[in-house]
N, C-alpha and C positions, 0 to 999 in steps of 0.2 A: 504494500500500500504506500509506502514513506519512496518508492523507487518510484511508484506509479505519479504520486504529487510534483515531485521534484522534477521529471520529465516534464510535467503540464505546467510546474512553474519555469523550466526554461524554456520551453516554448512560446509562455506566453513574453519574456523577456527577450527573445529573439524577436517576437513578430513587433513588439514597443521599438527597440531599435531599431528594426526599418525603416517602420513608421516614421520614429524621429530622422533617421538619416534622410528620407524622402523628404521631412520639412523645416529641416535642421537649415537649408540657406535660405529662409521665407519667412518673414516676418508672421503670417497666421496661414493655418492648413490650406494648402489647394484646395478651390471649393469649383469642381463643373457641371455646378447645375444652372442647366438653361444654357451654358457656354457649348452649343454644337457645331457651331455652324464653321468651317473650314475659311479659308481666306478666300479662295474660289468661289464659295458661296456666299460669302460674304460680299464682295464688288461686283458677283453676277445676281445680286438682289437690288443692286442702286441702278434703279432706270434712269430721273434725272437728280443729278446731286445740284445743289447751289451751292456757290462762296457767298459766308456774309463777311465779304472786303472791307478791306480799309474804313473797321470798326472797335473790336476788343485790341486789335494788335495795332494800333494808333498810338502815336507819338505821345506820352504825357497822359492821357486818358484816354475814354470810349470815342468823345467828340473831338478828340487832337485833331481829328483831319477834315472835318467839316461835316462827316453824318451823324445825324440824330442819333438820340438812345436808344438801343432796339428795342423794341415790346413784343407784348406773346403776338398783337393783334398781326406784327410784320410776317412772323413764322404761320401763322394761320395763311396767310396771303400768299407766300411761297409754297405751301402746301397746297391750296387751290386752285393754282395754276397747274397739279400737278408734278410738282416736284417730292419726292420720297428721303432724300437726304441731302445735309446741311454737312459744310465742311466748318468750323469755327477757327480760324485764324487766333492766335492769343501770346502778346508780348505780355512775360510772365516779372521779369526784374525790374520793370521799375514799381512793381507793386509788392519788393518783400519788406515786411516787420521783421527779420532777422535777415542779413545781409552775407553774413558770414556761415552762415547753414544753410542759405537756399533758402530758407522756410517764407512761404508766400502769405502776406496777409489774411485772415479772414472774412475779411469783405471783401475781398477780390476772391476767393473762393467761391464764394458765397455768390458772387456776382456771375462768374461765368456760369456754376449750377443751374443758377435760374434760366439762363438760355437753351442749357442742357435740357433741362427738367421741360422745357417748355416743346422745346423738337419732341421728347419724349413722349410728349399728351398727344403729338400728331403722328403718332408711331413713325416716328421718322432714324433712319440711320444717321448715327453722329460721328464724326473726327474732329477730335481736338489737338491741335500740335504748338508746339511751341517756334513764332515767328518773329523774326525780326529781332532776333538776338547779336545784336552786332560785336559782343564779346565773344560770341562763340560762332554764328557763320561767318562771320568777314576776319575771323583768325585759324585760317585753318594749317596752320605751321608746328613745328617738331616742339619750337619755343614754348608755346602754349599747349601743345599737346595733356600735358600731365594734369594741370590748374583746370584744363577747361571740361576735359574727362571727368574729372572730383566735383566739379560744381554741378554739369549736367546729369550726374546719378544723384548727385543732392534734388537735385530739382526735379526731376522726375520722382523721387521717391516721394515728395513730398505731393505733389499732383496723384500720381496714380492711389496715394492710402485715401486719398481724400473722396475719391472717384470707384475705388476699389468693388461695393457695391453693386453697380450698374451691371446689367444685361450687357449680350453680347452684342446688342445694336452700336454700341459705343467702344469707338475705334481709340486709339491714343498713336500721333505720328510724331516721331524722334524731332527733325530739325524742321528745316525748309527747305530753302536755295542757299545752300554754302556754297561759297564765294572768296577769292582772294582781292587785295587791296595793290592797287600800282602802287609807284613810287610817289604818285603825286596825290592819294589818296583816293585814286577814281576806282570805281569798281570795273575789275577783271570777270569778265564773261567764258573767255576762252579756254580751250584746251587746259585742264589742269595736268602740275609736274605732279610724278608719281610721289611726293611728299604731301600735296596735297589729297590724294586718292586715298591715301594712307588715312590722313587723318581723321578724314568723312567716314571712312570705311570704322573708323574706330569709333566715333559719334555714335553711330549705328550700333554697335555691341554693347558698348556701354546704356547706349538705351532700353536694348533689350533686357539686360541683365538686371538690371535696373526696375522695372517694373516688374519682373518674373519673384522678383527677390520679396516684394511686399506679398506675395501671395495671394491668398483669395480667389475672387475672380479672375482676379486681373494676371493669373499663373496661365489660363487658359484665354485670354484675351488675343484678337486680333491686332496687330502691330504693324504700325507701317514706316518701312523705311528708305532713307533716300538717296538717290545716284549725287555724284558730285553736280551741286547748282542743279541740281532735278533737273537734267538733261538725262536722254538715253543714250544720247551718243556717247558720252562720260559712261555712261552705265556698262554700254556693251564693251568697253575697251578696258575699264578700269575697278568694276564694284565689284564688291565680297558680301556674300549672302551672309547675314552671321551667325554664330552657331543659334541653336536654339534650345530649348528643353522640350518643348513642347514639337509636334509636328503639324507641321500644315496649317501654321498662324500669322505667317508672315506675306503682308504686300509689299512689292517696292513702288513707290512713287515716282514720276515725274510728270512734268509741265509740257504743254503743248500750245502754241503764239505760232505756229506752223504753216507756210513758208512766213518767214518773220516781214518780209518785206510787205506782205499781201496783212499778215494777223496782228503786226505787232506797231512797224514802222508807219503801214498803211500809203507807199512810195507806188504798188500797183492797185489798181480799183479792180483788177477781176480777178476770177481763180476758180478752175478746171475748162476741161476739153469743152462740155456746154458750152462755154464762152467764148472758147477760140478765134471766134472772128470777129471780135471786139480790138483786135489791133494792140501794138507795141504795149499798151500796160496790163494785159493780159500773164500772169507769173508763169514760168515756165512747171512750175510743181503743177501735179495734177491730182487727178483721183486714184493712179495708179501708183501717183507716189505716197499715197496716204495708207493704201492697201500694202504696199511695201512695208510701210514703217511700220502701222500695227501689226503685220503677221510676224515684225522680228520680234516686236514684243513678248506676244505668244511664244515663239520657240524660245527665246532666250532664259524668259521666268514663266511665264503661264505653265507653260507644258513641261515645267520641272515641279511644279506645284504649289507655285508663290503665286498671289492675288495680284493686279495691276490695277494701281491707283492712278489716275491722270487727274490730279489734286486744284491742278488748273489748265485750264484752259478757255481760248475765246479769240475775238478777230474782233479789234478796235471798228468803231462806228467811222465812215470815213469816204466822199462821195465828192464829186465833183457838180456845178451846179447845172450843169447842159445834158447828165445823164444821169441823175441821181434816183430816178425808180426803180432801173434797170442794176443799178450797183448796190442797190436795197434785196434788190430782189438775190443776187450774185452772194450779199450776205446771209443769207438766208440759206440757201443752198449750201455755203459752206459748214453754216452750222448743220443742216440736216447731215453732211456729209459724215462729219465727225463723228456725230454720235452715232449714227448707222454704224458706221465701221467698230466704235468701243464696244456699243451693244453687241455686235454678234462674236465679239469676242470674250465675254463677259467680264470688260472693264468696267471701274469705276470712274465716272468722270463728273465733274466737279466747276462748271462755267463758274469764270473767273465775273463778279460782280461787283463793280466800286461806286457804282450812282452816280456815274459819269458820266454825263451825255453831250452829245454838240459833233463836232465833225474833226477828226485826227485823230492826233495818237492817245493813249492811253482813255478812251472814253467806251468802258469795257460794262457800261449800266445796261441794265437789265430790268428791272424796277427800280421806279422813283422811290423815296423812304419819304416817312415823316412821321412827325406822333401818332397819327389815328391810325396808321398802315401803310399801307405800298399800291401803288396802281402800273402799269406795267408802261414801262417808256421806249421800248426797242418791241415791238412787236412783229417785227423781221426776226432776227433773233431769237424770240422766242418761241416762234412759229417754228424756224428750224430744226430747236431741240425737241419739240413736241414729236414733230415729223419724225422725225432721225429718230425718236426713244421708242417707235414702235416697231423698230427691228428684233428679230427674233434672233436668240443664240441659238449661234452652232458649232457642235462640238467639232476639235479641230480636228483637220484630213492628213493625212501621211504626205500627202505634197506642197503644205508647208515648210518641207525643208528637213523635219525632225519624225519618226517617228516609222515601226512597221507597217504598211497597207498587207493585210493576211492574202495569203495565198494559197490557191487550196490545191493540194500535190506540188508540192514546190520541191523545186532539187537545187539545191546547193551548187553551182559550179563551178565558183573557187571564193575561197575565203583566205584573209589572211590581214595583213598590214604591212602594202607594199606602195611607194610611190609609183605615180605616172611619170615619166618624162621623157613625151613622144618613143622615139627608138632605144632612149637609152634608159629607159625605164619598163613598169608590168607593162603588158598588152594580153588578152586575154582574147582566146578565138572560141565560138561557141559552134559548131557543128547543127548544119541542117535537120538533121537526124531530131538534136535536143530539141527545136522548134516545132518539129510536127509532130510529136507526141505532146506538146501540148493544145493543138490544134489554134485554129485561126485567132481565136480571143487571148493569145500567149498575152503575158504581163513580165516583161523585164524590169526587173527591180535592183537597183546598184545602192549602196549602203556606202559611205564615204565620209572623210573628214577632209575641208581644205585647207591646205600646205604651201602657202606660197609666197612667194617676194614681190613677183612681178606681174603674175595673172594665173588665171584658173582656168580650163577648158575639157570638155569631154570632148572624144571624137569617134564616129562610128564608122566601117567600111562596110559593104562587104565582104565576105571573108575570102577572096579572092584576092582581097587588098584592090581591087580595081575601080570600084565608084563606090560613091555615098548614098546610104538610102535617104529617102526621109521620115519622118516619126513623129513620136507625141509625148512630151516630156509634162506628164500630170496635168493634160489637156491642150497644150503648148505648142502650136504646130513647129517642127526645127526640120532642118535639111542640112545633113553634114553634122553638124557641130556646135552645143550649147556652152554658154559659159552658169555656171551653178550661181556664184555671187552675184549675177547679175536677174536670172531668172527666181532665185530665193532669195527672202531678205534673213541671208546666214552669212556671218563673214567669217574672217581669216581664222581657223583652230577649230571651227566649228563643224559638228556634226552633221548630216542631211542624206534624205531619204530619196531617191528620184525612181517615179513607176514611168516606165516606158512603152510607149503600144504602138501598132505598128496599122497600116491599112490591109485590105486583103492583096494587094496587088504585091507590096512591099513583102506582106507575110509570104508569099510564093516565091518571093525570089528569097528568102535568107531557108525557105527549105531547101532551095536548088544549091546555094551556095554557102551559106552560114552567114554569121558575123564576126567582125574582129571590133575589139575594142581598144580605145590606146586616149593619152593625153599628156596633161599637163598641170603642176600645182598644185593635186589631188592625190590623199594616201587613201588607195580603194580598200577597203575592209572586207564587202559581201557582194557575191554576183547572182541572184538565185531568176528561176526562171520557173513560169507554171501559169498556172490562170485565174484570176480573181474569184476571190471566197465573197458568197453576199451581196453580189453584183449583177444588177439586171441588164443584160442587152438589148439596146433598143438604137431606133434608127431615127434620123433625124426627121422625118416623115411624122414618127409617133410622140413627138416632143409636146405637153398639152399649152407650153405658152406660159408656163407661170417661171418662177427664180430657181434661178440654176448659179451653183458656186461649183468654179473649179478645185481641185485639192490645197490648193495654195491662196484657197479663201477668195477671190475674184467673183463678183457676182457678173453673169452672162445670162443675159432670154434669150439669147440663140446658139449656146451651144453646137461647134461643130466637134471632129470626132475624138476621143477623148473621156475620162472617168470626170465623174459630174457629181453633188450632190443637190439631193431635193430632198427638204422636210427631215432632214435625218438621215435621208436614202441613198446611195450610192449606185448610181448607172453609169455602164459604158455606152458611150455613145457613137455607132456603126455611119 
């Protein structure tokens, strides 16, 4: 009996220790109730987000920059236009009662809550971040590194115990736009040195850690964090996801004023192919470059399992007075563009709002403010986002760049991790033979990372070596010879998937002769060959007329031949 006790007492003193080791770096027990929801599903539930701009994060106080105090009545008014969540901008130091511990007022607690509380009543999704911290983004150096680390886990700790409570609609996002300082005190936009990558990159962890550490909720809370200066292009070259405790709770953020000249500067009045014959201020970016940029998004973090915040975004009000409906109208369209495109990726996006209104730059209003409420002052703009928000998600396709398309009888015909480089690198011949055992719908599929200095290319023969066929690179029509970084929005180191299909004409001559493969700046990894699992064949005859996306997210109504999705559905198209 005394052997039987003494077992049950170290067992239960074994299961105490766990316990405590699981909550031993956490201020109170991890608590995930009601905390379900993933990062994915958390930014693919925000149809349309608002900024309340250049408000809590003002200069000196609420009204430092010229907008009223906000009431419940303005968040009511954001909701009924249909907006589901509020991004809350918030300069947090010049409102602490202890200076030296970060510790933030009371009434400034107290104060932001109330706007919290108020999004709340309208079941709305909230982020709160800390903005406009010029001690800590515009010093983003080795110097500061230590001091600025110590304060930002002070500060966060003190925000999130306070916040700890709350549901999982309520996001908490690390910095903002970090930023370096020229020599003359202007702000640096540009390329950051990998000093500065570094020290963003470190921001970010410590924020994490930071908040994971107070426990509670907030162990399981969604976190969002940022590229250097919430650019992607920073992101793709330079960010570190950072570690985490928890899985699948992290979005990364960044900003979108995209092309800046048309969104930001306001130097061109048009923007997309629509417009093309609107002449010289027509931007050269288009609608194919916005499907670029967001499908790199997706492969770079969506489709690793991090959430995409686009925390702002917007295209300054900005017209000329001899064509000013039509530039109205061109704004408007941009906006639908945008959120088309976030929605079916299931970003969060976030229109950038400052009660700015008139004609040029920075006039990014969206509703009028004032005490009794908001009435809508851009209704170009808003009409857009309405438009654009009733795009539907869809889940991403294997010719995005990243990812396997299944195959059903698939065989293998060579695998490995070998460069292309033309003749003096792999080249790989596939035999007639391999092609007509899978009959006419064959699916060539190549698995590859690109490796390069100078450029990328695949290139196909033949297996004669004597002429080029041509093909279909994930709906793609190509002859000879695609480049991958240019067809995917995947760059240099990065991984990518390419389904290749052929016509029947094509398909007959690579039974008579094969194929060869060969290229350049490309480490080919996988060659397999078979024919689409899940995939209906159909001809362009039987197309019913509705939306068609190619695998690399492109939407088409007139699909020619090529793997297509609809509604979920995957067709080859004959």
């Amino acid at each position: 009996m005394k052997r039987k006790l003494l077992l049950s007492a170290t067992l239960l003193l074994l299961s105490m220790t766990a316990t405590n080791a699981q909550n031993s770096s956490t201020d109170v027990a991890p608590d995930n109730t009601g905390m379900d929801l993933t990062a994915k599903q958390w930014t693919k539930n925000v149809v349309m987000g608002w900024n309340l701009g250049n408000s809590l994060e003002s200069q000196g106080d609420e009204t430092g920059w010229g907008n009223p105090r906000t009431t419940q009545q303005m968040i009511k008014d954001v909701k009924s236009q249909g907006f589901n969540a509020i991004r809350i901008p918030v300069r947090w130091t010049e409102h602490l009662s202890d200076k030296a511990n970060m510790v933030v007022s009371n009434d400034w607690l107290a104060r932001v809550k109330e706007i919290v509380d108020w999004c709340m009543a309208e079941d709305m999704y909230v982020i709160i971040n800390v903005h406009h911290e010029a001690w800590l983004d515009r010093h983003p150096q080795k110097a500061t590194q230590t001091e600025n680390n110590k304060k930002l886990a002070a500060l966060w700790k003190c925000i999130a115990t306070y916040f700890r409570d709350y549901d999982q609609k309520l996001a908490f996002a690390g910095t903002n736009e970090t930023i370096s300082l020229d020599a003359n005190g202007q702000e640096n936009w540009g390329e950051p040195t990998a000093e500065y990558q570094l020290v963003q990159n470190s921001y970010n962890q410590t924020f994490v850690d930071a908040v994971r550490a107070t426990g509670g909720k907030n162990y399981y809370r969604n976190l969002v964090v940022q590229t250097y200066a919430c650019s992607a292009w920073n992101g793709f070259k330079g960010f570190v996801i950072p570690t985490d405790q928890v899985e699948e709770r992290l979005s990364v953020e960044v900003h979108n004023y995209d092309p800046y000249e048309y969104a930001g500067s306001g130097t061109y009045y048009y923007w997309g192919v629509k417009y093309k014959n609107m002449g010289y201020t027509v931007h050269s970016s288009n609608e194919q470059s916005m499907i670029d940029y967001m499908n790199r998004l997706r492969n770079t973090w969506s489709n690793k399992g991090l959430g995409v915040v686009i925390g702002e975004y917007g295209a300054t009000c900005h017209y000329t007075a001899d064509n000013k409906q039509v530039q109205m109208e061109n704004l408007q369209y941009w906006y639908q563009t945008i959120v088309s495109a976030m929605r079916e990726r299931g970003f969060a996006g976030f229109v950038w709002d400052n009660n700015a209104f008139g004609n040029g730059t920075e006039k990014f209003g969206i509703f009028r403010r004032s005490a009794t409420g908001m009435t809508v002052g851009n209704e170009y703009a808003l009409k857009g986002i309405c438009e654009g928000s009733g795009t539907e998600y869809i889940e991403s396709g294997s010719g995005s760049g990243q990812g396997d398309q299944d195959i059903d009888g698939a065989t293998t015909l060579w695998e490995g991790n070998s460069m292309m480089d033309w003749a003096n690198g792999l080249q790989i011949t596939i035999s007639g033979s391999d092609f007509q055992s899978c009959g006419k719908d064959v699916v060539m599929q190549l698995s590859y990372t690109l490796d390069y200095t100078d450029y990328n290319m695949i290139q196909l023969f033949y297996g004669d070596w004597g002429t080029n066929p041509s093909f279909f690179v994930d709906g793609t029509p190509v002859t000879k010879e695609f480049t991958p970084s240019s067809l995917y929005p995947v760059g240099n180191n990065e991984s990518c998937v390419s389904n290749i299909t052929f016509s029947e004409d094509v398909y007959n001559q690579l039974v008579s002769k094969g194929l060869a493969i060969q290229g350049h700046g490309v480490r080919m990894n996988k060659v397999v060959l078979g024919a689409p699992t899940g995939i209906s064949t159909i001809s362009t005859s039987s197309l019913d007329g509705g939306k068609y996306y190619t695998l690399s997210g492109m939407r088409s109504n007139t699909p020619t031949r090529g793997i297509y999705i609809q509604n979920g559905k995957k067709y080859m198209v004959k």
